[in-house]
PDB file with SEQRES, HELIX, SHEET and CRYST1 records, atoms N, CA, C and O in Angstrom:
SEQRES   1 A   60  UNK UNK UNK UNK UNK UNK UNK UNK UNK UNK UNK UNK UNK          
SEQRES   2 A   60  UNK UNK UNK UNK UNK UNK UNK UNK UNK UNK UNK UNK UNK          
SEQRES   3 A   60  UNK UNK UNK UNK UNK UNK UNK UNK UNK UNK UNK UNK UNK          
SEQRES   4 A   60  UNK UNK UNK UNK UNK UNK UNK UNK UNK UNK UNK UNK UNK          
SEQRES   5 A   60  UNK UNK UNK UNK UNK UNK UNK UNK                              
HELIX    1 AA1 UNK A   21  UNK A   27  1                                   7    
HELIX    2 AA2 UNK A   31  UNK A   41  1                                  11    
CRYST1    1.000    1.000    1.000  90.00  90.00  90.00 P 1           1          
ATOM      1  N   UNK A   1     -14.154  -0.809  45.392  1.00  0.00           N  
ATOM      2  CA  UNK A   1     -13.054  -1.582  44.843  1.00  0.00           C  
ATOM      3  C   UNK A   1     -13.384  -1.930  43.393  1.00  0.00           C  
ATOM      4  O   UNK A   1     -14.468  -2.447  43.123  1.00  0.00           O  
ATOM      5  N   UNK A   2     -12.573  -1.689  42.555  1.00  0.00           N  
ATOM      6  CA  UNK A   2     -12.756  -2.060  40.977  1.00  0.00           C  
ATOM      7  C   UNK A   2     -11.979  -3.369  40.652  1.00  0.00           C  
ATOM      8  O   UNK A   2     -10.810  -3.663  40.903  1.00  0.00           O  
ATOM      9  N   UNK A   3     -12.868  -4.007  40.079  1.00  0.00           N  
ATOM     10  CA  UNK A   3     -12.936  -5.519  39.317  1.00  0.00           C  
ATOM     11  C   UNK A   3     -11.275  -5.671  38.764  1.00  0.00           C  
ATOM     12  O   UNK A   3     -10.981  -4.867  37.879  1.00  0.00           O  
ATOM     13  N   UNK A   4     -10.247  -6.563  39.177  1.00  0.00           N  
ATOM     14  CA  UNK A   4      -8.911  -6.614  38.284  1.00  0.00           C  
ATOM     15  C   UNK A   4      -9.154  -7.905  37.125  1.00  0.00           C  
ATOM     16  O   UNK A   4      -9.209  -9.061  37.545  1.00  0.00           O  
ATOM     17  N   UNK A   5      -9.254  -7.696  36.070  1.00  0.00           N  
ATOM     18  CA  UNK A   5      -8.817  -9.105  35.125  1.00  0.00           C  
ATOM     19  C   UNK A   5      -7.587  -8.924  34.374  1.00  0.00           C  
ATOM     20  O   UNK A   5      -7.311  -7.996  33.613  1.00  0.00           O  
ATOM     21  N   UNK A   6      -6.916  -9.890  34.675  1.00  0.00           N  
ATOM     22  CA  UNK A   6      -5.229  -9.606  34.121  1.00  0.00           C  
ATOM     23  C   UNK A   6      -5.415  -9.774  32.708  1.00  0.00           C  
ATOM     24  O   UNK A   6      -6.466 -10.152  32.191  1.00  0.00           O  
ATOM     25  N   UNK A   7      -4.324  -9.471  32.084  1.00  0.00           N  
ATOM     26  CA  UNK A   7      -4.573  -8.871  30.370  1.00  0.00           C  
ATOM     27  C   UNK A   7      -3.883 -10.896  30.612  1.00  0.00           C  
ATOM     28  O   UNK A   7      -3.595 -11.488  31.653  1.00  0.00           O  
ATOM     29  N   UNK A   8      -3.856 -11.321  29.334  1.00  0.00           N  
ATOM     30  CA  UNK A   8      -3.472 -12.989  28.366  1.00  0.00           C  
ATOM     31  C   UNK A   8      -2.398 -12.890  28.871  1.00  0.00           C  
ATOM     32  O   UNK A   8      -1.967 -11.776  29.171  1.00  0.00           O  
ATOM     33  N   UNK A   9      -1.570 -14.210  29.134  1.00  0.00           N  
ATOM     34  CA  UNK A   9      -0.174 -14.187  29.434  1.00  0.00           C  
ATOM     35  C   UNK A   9       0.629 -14.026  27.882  1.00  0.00           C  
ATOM     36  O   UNK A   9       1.829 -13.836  27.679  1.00  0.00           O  
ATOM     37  N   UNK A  10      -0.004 -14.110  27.319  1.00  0.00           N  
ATOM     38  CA  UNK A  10       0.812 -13.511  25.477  1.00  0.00           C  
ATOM     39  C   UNK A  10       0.819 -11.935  25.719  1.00  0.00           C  
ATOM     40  O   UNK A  10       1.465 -11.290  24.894  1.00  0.00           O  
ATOM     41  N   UNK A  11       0.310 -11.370  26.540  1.00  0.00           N  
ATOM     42  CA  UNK A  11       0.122  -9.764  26.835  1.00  0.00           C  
ATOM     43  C   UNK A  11       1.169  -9.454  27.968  1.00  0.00           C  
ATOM     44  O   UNK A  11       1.822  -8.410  27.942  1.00  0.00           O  
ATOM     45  N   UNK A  12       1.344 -10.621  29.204  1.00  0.00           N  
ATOM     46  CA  UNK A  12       2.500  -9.787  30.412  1.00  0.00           C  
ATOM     47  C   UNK A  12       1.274 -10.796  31.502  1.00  0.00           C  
ATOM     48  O   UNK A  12       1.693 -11.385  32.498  1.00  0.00           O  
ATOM     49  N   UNK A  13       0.293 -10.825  31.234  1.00  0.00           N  
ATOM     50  CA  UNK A  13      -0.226 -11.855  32.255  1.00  0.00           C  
ATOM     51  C   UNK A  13      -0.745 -10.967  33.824  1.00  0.00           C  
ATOM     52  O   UNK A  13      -0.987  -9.760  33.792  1.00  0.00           O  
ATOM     53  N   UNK A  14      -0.835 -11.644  34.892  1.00  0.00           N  
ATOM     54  CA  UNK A  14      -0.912 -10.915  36.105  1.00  0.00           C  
ATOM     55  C   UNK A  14       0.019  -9.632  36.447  1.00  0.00           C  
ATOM     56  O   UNK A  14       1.237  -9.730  36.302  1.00  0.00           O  
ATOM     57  N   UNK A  15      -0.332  -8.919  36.718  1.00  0.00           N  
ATOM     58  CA  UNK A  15       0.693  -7.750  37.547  1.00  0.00           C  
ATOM     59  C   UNK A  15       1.778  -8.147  38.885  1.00  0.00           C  
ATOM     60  O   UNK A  15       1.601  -8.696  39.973  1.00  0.00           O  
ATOM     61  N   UNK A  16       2.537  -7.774  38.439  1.00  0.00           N  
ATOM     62  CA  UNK A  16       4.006  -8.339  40.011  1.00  0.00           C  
ATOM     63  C   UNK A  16       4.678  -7.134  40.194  1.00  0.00           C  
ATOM     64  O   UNK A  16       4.930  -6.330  39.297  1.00  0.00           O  
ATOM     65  N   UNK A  17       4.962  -7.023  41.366  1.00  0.00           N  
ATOM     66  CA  UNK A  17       5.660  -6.028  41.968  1.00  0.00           C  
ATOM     67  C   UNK A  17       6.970  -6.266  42.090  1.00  0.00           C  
ATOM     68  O   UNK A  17       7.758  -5.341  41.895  1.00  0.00           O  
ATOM     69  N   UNK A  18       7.559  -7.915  42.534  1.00  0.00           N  
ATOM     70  CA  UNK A  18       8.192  -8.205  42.946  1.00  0.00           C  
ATOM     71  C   UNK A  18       9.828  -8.003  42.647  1.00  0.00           C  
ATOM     72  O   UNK A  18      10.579  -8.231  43.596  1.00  0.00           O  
ATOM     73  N   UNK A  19      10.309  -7.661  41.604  1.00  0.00           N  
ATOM     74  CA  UNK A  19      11.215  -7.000  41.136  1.00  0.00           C  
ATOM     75  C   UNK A  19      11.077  -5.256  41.352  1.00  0.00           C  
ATOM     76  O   UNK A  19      12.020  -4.542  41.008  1.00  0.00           O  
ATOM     77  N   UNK A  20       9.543  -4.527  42.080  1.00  0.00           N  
ATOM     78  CA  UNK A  20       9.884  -3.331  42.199  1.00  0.00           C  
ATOM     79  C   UNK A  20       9.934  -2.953  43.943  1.00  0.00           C  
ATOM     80  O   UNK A  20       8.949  -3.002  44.680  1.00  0.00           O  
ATOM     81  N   UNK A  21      11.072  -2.647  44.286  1.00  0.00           N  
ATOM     82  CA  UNK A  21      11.190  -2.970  45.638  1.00  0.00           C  
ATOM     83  C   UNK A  21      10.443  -1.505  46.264  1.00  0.00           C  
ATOM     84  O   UNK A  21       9.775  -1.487  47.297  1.00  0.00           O  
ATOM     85  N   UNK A  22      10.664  -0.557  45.575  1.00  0.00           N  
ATOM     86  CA  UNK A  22       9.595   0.815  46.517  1.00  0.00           C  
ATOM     87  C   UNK A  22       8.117   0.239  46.378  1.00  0.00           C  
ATOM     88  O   UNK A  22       7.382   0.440  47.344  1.00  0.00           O  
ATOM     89  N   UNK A  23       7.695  -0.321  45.497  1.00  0.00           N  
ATOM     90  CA  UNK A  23       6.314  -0.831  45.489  1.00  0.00           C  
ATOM     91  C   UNK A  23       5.776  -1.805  46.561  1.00  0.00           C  
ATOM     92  O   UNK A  23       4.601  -1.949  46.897  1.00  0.00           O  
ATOM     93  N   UNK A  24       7.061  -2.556  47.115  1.00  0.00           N  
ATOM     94  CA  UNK A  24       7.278  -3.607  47.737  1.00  0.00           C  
ATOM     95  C   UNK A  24       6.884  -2.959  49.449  1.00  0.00           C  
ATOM     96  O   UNK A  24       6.040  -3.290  50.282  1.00  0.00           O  
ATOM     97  N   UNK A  25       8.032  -1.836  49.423  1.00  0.00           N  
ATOM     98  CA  UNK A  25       8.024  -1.200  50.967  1.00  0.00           C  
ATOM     99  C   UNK A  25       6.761  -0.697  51.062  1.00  0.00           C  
ATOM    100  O   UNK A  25       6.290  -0.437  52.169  1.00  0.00           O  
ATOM    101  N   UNK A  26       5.763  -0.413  49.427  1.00  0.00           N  
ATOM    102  CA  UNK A  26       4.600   1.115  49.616  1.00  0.00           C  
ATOM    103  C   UNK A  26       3.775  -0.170  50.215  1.00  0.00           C  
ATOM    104  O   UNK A  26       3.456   0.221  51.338  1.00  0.00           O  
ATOM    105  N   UNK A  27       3.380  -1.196  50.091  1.00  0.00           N  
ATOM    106  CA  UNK A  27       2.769  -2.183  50.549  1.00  0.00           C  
ATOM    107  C   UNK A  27       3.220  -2.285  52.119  1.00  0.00           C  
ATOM    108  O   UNK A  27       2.159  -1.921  52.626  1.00  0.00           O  
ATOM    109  N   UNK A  28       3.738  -2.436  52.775  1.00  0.00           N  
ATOM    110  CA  UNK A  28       4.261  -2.883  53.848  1.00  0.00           C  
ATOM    111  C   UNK A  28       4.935  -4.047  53.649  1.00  0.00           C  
ATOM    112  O   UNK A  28       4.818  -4.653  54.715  1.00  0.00           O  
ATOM    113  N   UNK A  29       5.589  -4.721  52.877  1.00  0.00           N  
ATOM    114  CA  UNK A  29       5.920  -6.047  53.024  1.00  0.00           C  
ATOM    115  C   UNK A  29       7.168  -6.213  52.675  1.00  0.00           C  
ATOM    116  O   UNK A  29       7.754  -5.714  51.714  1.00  0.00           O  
ATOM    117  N   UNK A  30       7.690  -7.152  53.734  1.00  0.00           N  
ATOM    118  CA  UNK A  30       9.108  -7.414  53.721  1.00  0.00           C  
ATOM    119  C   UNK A  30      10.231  -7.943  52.728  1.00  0.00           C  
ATOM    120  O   UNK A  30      10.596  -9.080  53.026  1.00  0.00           O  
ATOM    121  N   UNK A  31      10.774  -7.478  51.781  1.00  0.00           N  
ATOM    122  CA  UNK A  31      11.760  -7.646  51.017  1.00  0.00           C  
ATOM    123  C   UNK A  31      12.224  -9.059  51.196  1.00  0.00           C  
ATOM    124  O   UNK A  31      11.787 -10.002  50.536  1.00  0.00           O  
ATOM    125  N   UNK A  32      13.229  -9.155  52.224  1.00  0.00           N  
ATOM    126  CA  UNK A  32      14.349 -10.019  52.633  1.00  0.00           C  
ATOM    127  C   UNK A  32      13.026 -10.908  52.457  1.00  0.00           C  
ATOM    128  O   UNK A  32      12.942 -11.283  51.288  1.00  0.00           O  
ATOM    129  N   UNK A  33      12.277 -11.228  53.021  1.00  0.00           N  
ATOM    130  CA  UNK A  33      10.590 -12.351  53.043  1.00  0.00           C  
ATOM    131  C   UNK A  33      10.418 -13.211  52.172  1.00  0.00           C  
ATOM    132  O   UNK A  33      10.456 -14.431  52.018  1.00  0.00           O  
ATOM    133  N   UNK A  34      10.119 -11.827  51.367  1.00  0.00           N  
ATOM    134  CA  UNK A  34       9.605 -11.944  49.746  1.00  0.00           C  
ATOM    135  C   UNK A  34      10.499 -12.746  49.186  1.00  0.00           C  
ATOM    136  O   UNK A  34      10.181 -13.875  48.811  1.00  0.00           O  
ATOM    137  N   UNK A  35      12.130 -12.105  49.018  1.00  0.00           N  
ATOM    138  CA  UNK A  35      12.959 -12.794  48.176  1.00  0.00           C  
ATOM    139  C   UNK A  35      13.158 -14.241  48.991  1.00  0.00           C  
ATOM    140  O   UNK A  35      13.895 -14.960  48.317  1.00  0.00           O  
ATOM    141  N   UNK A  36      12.768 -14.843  50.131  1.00  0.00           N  
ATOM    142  CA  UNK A  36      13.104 -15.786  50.779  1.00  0.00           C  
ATOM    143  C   UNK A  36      12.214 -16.656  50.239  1.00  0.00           C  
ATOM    144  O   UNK A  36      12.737 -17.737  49.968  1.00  0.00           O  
ATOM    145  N   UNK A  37      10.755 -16.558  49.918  1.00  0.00           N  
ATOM    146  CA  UNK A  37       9.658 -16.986  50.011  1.00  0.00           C  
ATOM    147  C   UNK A  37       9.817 -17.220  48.304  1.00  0.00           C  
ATOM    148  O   UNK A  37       9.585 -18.351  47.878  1.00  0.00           O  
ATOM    149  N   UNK A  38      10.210 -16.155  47.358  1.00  0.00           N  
ATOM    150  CA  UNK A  38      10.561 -16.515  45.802  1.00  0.00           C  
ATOM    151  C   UNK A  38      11.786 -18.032  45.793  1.00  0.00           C  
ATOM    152  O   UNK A  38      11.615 -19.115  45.234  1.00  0.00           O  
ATOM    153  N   UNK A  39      12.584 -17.719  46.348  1.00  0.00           N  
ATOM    154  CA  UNK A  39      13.886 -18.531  46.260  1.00  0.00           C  
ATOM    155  C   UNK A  39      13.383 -20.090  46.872  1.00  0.00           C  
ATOM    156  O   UNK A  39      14.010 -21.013  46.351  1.00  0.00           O  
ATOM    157  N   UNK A  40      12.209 -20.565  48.033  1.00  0.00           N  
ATOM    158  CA  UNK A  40      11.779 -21.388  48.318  1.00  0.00           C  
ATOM    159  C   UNK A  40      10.881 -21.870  47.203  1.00  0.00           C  
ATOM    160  O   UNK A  40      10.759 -22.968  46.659  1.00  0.00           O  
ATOM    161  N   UNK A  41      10.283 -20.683  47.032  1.00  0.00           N  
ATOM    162  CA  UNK A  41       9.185 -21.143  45.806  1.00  0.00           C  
ATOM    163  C   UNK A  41       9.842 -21.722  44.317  1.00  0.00           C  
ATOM    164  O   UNK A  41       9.254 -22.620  43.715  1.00  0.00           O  
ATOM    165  N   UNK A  42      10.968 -21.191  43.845  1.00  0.00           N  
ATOM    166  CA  UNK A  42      11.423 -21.902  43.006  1.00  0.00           C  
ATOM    167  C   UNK A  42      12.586 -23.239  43.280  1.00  0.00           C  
ATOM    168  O   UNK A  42      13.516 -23.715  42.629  1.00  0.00           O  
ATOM    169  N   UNK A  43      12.134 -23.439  44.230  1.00  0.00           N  
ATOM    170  CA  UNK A  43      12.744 -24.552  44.528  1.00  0.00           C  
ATOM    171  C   UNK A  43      12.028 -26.280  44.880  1.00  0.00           C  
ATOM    172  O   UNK A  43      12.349 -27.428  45.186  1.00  0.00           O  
ATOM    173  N   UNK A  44      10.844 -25.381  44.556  1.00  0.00           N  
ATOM    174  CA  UNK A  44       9.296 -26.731  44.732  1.00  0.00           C  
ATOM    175  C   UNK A  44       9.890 -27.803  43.034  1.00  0.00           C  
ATOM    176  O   UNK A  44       9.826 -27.431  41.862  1.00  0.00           O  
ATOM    177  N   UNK A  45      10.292 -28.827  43.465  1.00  0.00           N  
ATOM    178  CA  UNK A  45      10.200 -29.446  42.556  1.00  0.00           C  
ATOM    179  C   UNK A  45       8.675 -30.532  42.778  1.00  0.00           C  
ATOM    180  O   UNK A  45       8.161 -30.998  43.795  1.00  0.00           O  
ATOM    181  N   UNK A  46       8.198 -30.661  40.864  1.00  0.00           N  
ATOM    182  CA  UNK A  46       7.160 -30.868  40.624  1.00  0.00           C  
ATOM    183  C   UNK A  46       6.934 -32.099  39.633  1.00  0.00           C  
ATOM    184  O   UNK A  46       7.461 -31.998  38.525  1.00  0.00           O  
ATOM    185  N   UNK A  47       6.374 -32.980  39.855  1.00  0.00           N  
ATOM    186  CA  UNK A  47       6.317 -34.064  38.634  1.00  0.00           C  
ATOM    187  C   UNK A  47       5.202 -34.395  38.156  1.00  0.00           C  
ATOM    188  O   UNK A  47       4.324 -34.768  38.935  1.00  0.00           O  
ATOM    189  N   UNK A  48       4.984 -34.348  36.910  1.00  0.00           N  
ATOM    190  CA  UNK A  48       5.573 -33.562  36.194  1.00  0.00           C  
ATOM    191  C   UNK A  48       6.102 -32.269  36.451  1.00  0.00           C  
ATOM    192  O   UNK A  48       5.597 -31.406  37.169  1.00  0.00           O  
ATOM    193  N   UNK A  49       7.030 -32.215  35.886  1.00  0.00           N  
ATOM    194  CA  UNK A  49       7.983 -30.378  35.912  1.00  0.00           C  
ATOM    195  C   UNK A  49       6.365 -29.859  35.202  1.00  0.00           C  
ATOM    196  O   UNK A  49       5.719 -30.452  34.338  1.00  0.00           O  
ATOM    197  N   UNK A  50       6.042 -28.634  35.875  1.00  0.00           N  
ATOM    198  CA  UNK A  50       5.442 -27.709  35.610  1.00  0.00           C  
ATOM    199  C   UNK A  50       5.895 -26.544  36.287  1.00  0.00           C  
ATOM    200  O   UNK A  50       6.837 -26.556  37.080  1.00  0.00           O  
ATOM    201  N   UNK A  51       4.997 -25.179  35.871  1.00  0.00           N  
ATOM    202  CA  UNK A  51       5.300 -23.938  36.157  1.00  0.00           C  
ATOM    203  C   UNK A  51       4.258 -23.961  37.423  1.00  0.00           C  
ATOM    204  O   UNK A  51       3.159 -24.514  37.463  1.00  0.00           O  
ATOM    205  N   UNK A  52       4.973 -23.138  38.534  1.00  0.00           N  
ATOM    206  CA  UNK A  52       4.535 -22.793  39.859  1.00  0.00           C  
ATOM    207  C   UNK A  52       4.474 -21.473  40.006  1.00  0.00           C  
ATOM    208  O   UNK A  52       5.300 -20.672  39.569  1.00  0.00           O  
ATOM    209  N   UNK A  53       3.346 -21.187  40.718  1.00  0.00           N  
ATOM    210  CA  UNK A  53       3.343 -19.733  40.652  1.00  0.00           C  
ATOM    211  C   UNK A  53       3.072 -19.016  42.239  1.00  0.00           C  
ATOM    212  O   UNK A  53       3.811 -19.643  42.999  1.00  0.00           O  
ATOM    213  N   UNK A  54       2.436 -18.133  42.897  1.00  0.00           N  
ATOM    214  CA  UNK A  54       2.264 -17.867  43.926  1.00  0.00           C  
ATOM    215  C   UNK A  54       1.516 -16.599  44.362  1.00  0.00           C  
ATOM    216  O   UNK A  54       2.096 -15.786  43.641  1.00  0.00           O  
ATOM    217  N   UNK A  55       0.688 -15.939  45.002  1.00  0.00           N  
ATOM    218  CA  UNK A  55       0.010 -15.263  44.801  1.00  0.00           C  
ATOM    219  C   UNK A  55      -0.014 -14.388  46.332  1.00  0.00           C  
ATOM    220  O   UNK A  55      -0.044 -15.317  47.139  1.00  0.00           O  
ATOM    221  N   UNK A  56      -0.015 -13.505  46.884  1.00  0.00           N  
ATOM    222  CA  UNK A  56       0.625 -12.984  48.166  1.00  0.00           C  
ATOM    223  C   UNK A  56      -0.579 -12.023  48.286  1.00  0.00           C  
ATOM    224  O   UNK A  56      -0.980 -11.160  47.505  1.00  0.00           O  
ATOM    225  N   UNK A  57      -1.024 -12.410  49.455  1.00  0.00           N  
ATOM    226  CA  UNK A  57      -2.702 -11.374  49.627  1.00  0.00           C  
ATOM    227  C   UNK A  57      -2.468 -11.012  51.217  1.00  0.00           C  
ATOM    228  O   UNK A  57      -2.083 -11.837  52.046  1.00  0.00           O  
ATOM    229  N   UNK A  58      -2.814  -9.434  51.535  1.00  0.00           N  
ATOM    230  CA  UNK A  58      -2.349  -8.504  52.722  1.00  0.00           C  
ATOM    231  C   UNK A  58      -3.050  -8.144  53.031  1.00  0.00           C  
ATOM    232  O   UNK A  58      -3.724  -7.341  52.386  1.00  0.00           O  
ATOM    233  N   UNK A  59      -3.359  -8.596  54.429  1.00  0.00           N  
ATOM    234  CA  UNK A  59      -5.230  -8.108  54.719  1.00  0.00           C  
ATOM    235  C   UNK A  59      -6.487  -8.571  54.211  1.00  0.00           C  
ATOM    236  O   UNK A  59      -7.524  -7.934  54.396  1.00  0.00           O  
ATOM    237  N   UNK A  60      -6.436  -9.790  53.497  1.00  0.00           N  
ATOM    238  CA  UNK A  60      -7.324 -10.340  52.661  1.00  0.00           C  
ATOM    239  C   UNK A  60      -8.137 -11.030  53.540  1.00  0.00           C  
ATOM    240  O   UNK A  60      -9.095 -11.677  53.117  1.00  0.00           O  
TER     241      UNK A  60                                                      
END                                                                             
């Protein structure tokens, strides 16, 4: 397994699939889920308002 370090978020930041849905199915993981689990996730209100993020690990 080779080492991932995500490029600066001034660069694009972590890698996401989540807008690529064949990438989504090549994984095994459920679409309808995903977008259920995004739409909950932006719905975490936070106080202070900050940015929330989320991180989805398969077999880990």
């Amino acid at each position: 397994m080779t080492p991932y370090y995500p490029q600066s978020e001034s660069k694009g930041g972590w890698r996401s699939v989540h807008h690529n849905r064949k990438a989504i199915a090549d994984l095994g993981l459920d679409q309808v889920k995903l977008d259920e689990f995004v739409q909950w996730n932006l719905s975490i209100q936070c106080d202070p308002p900050t940015q929330v993020g989320f991180m989805v690990i398969k077999n880990g």
